[in-house]
VEXSESE-609974 format. One record per residue (C-alpha): residue number from 1; chain; y, x, z. Coordinates in steps of 0.2 Angstrom, whole numbers. Each point is the difference from the previous one (the first is absolute). Example, Ala and Ser with C-alpha at 12.3 -4.5 7.8 and 13.67 -1.06 7.14 Angstrom:
BEGIN
pos, unit, yy, xx, zz
1, A, -22, 62, 39
2, A, 17, 6, -3
This chain:
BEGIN
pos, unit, yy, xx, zz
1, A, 0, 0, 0
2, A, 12, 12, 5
3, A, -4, 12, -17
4, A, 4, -18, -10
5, A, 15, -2, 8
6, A, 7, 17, -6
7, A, -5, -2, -16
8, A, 9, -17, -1
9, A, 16, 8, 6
10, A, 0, 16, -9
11, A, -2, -13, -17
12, A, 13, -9, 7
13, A, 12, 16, 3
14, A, -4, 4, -17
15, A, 6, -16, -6
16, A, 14, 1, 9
17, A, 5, 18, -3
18, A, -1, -4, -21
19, A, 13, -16, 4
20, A, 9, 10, 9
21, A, 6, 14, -12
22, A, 15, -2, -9
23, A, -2, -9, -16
24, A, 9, 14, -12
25, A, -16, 9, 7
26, A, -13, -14, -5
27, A, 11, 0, -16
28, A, 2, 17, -3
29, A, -17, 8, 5
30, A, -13, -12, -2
31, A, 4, -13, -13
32, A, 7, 13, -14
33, A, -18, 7, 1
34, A, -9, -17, -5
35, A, -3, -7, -18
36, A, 4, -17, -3
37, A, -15, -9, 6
38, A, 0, 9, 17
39, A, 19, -4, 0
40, A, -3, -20, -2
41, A, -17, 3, 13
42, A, 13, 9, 12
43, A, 12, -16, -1
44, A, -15, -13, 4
45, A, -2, 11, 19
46, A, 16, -4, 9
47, A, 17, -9, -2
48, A, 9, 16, 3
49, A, -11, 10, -13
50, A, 3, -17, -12
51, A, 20, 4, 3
52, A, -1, 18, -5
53, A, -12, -2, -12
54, A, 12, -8, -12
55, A, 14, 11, -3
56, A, 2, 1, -17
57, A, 2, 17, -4
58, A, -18, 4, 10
59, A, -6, -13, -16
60, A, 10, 8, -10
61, A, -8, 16, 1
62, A, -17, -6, 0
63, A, 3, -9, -18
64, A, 6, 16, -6
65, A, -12, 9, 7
66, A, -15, -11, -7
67, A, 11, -2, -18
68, A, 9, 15, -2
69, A, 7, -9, -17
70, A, 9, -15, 13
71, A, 11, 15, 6
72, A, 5, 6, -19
73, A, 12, -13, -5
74, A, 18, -6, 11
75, A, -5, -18, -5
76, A, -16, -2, 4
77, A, 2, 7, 18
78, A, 15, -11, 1
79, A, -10, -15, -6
80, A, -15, 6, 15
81, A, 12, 1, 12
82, A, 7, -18, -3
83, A, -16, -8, -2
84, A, -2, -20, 5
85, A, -7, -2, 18
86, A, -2, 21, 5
87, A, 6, 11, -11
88, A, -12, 15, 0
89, A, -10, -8, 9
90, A, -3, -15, -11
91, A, 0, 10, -17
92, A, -14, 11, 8
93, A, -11, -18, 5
94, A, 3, -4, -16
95, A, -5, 15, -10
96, A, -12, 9, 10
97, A, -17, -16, 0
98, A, -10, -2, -16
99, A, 5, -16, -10
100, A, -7, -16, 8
101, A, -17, -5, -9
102, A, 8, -19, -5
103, A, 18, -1, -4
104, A, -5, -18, 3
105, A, 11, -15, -9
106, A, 15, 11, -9
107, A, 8, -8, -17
108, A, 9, 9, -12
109, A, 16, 7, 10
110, A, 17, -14, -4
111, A, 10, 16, 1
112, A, -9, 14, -4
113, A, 6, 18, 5
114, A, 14, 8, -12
115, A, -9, 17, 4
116, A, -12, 8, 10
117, A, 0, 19, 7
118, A, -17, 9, 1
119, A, 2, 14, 14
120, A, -19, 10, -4
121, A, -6, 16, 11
122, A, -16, 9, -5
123, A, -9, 13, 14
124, A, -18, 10, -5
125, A, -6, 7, 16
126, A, 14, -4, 10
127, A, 13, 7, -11
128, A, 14, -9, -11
129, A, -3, 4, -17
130, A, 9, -15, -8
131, A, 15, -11, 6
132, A, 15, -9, -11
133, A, 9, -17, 2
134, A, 2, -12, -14
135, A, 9, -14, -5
136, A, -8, -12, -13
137, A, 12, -16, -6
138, A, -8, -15, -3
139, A, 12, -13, -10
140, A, -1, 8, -16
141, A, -9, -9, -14
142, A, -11, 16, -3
143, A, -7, 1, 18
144, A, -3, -18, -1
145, A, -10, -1, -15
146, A, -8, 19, -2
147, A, -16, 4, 12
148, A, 5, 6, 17
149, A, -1, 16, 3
150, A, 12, 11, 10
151, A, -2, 21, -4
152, A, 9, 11, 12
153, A, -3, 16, -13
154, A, 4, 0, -18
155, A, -15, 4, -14
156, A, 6, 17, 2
157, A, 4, 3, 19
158, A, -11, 12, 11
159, A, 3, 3, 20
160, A, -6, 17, 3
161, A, -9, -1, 19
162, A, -7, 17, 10
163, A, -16, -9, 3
164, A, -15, 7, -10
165, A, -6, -11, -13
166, A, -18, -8, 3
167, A, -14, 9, -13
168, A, -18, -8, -2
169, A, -4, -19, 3
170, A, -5, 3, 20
171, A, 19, 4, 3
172, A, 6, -11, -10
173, A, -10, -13, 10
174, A, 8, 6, 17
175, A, 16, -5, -5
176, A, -4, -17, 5
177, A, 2, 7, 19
178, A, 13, 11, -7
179, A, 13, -8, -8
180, A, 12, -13, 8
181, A, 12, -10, -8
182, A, 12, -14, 5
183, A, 8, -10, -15
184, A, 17, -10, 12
185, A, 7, -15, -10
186, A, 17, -6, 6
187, A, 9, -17, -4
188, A, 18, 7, 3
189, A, 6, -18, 0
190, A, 2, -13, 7
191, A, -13, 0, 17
192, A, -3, 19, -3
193, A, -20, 0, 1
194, A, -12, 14, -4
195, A, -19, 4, -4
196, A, -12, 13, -3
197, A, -9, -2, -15
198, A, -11, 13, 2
199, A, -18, 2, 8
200, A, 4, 15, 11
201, A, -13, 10, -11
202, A, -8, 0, -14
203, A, -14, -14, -7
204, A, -3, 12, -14
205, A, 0, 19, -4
206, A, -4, 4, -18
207, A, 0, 16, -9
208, A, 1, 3, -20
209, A, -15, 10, -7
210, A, 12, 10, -13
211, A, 17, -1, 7
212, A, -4, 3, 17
213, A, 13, -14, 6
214, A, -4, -10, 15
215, A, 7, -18, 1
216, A, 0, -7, 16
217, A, -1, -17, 4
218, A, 10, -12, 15
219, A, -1, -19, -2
220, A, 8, -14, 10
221, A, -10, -19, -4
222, A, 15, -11, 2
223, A, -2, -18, 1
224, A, 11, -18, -5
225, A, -6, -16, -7
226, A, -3, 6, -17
227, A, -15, 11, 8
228, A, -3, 18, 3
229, A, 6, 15, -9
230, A, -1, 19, 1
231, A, 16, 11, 4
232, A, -7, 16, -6
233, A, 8, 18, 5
234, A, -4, 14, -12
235, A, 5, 17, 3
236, A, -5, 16, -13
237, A, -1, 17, 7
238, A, -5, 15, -12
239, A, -1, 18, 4
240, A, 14, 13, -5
241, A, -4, 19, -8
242, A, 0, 6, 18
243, A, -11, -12, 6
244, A, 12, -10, 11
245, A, -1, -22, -2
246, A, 13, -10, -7
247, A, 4, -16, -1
248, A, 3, -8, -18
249, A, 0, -17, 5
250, A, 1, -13, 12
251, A, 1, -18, -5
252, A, -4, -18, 5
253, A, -5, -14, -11
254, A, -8, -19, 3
255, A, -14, -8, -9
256, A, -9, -15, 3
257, A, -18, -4, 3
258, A, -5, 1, -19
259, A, 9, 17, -4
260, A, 16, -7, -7
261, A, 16, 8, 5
262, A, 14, -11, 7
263, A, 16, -1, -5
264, A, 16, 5, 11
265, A, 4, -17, 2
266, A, -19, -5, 6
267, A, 0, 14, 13
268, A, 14, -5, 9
269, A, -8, -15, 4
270, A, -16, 10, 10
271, A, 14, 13, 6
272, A, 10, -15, 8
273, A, -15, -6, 7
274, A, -2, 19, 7
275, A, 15, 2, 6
276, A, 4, -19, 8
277, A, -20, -1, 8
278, A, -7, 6, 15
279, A, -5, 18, 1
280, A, -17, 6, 3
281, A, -4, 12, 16
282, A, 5, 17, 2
283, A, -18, 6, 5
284, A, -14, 6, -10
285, A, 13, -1, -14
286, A, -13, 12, -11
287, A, -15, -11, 1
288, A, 9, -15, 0
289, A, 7, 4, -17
290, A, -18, 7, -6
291, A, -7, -17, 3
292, A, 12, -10, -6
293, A, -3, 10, -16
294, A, -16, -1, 0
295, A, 1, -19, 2
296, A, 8, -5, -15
297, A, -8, 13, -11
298, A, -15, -11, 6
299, A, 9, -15, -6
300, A, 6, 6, -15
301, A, -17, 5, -3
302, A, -7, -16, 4
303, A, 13, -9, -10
304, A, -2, 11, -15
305, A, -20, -4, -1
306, A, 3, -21, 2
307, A, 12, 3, -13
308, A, -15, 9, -11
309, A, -9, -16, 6
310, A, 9, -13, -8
311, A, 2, 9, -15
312, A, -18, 3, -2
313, A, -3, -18, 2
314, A, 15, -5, -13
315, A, -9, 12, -12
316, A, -18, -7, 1
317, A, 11, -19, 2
318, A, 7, 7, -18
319, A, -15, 4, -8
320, A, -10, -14, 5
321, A, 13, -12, -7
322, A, 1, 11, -15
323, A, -18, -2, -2
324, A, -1, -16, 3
325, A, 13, -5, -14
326, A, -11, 11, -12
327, A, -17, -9, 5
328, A, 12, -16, -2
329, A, 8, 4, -18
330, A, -19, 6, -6
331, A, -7, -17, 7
332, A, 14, -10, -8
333, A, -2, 8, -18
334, A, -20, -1, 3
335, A, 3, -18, 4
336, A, 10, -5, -20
């Protein structure tokens, strides 16, 4: 009894000791040394830890940190800062969780964004090897009507990185653990709202037998109530004289469940429903997106082969009824 009773109090002392340092401490040496999910766990413990835990500029940091590319340009860190309902804060809930799996009941957007900034940061084994800001209008007639697609290099462009290049297909396969990539798509307007459209890493690594080129794959499956559809990621990397990787190209494009590509003005509608719906969770993010992926490639799958089904049974319908009028015309000449 009397060894419990000393526990209890030393726990309590401890408890007592942590509330009673000064909060620029807490501040200073202790939450500066968390990530963003250890930040938001910190905030859950206490009121006190809830109160410092919002400061803006500790958020701040932590999206710049995690998205080196949200610290590049004045305008997007204003627009962070000035975010509805928490600034840092809520940009970081928004961007950090995978997409929702439904984006549930969403109808083509009554005013559709006039523009839209893609804020994209790429690390292989834990360092930045990519990272640019873009902003991508979406009122004009061409992006309307052409397939979407949003390149951040041109046909031409290279981004030299010091990381070696992966030789042979076992390297090649690594990179699925190795390289990370976060794909940030903004509404500046009107209620400021954000996503991630990327799966954290890769679905797909695949390497040219003659070029040597690796094209890795990220995919979000985005929802509304015209059905599913892939938001696929691409990014190229090819090695240089000296061996080094580089990166010559990172793009995003949507299709639908039968390979068609949409068009601008079709994607907005699956991006509004991104953006407007209920984010998924911040855990696991890796093998949430995996299965996600793998579930509609089952889908399509399946989809593809009932497809192959009625049209196997049209044919055979077809030839039958084309038999059947050959049989009748034969019987009807026999008949005079």
């Amino acid at each position: 009894m009397q060894h419990g009773a000393t526990a209890t109090t030393t726990e309590h002392g401890g408890a007592a000791g942590f509330s009673a340092l000064h909060p620029d401490i807490i501040k200073s040496h202790v939450l500066t040394r968390l990530d963003g999910p250890a930040l938001g766990s910190a905030a859950c413990c206490s009121a006190t830890l809830r109160h410092i835990s919002d400061d803006g500029k500790l958020w701040s940091d932590i999206c710049h940190s995690t998205w080196p590319s949200t610290a590049s340009s004045p305008r997007l860190s204003h627009l962070i800062s000035n975010f509805p309902d928490g600034g840092a804060r809520a940009f970081f809930s928004h961007a950090f969780p995978v997409v929702a799996a439904d984006g549930g009941s969403v109808r083509p957007p009554s005013n559709p964004p006039a523009e839209l900034i893609s804020a994209v940061d790429i690390f292989y084994k834990g360092k930045l090897i990519f990272s640019k800001v873009q902003e991508t209008e979406t009122v004009t007639g061409w992006f309307r009507c052409s397939p979407f697609r949003i390149d951040l290099l041109d046909p031409k462009d290279v981004v030299p990185t010091r990381v070696k290049h992966p030789e042979g297909d076992g390297a090649c396969a690594e990179m699925i653990d190795d390289m990370v990539l976060s794909w940030i798509l903004i509404d500046p307007t009107g209620r400021r709202r954000a996503v991630n459209l990327s799966s954290h890493k890769p679905v797909a690594v695949q390497r040219h037998w003659l070029s040597g080129e690796v094209q890795v794959r990220y995919a979000s499956i985005l929802a509304a109530d015209q059905g599913h559809v892939q938001c696929g990621i691409v990014v190229t990397c090819a090695a240089s004289e000296g061996g080094e990787m580089q990166v010559g190209e990172v793009s995003v494009e949507m299709e639908d469940m039968d390979g068609n590509h949409l068009t601008g003005k079709d994607s907005l509608v699956f991006l509004h429903g991104a953006l407007e719906g209920k984010k998924g969770t911040g855990k696991n993010r890796v093998d949430e997106g995996q299965r996600r992926y793998c579930k509609y490639m089952e889908m399509k799958r399946e989809r593809r082969e009932r497809k192959l089904r009625v049209e196997s049974a049209l044919d055979m319908f077809s030839v039958a009824f084309g038999i059947s009028l050959f049989v009748g015309f034969c019987c009807f000449l026999l008949c005079r």
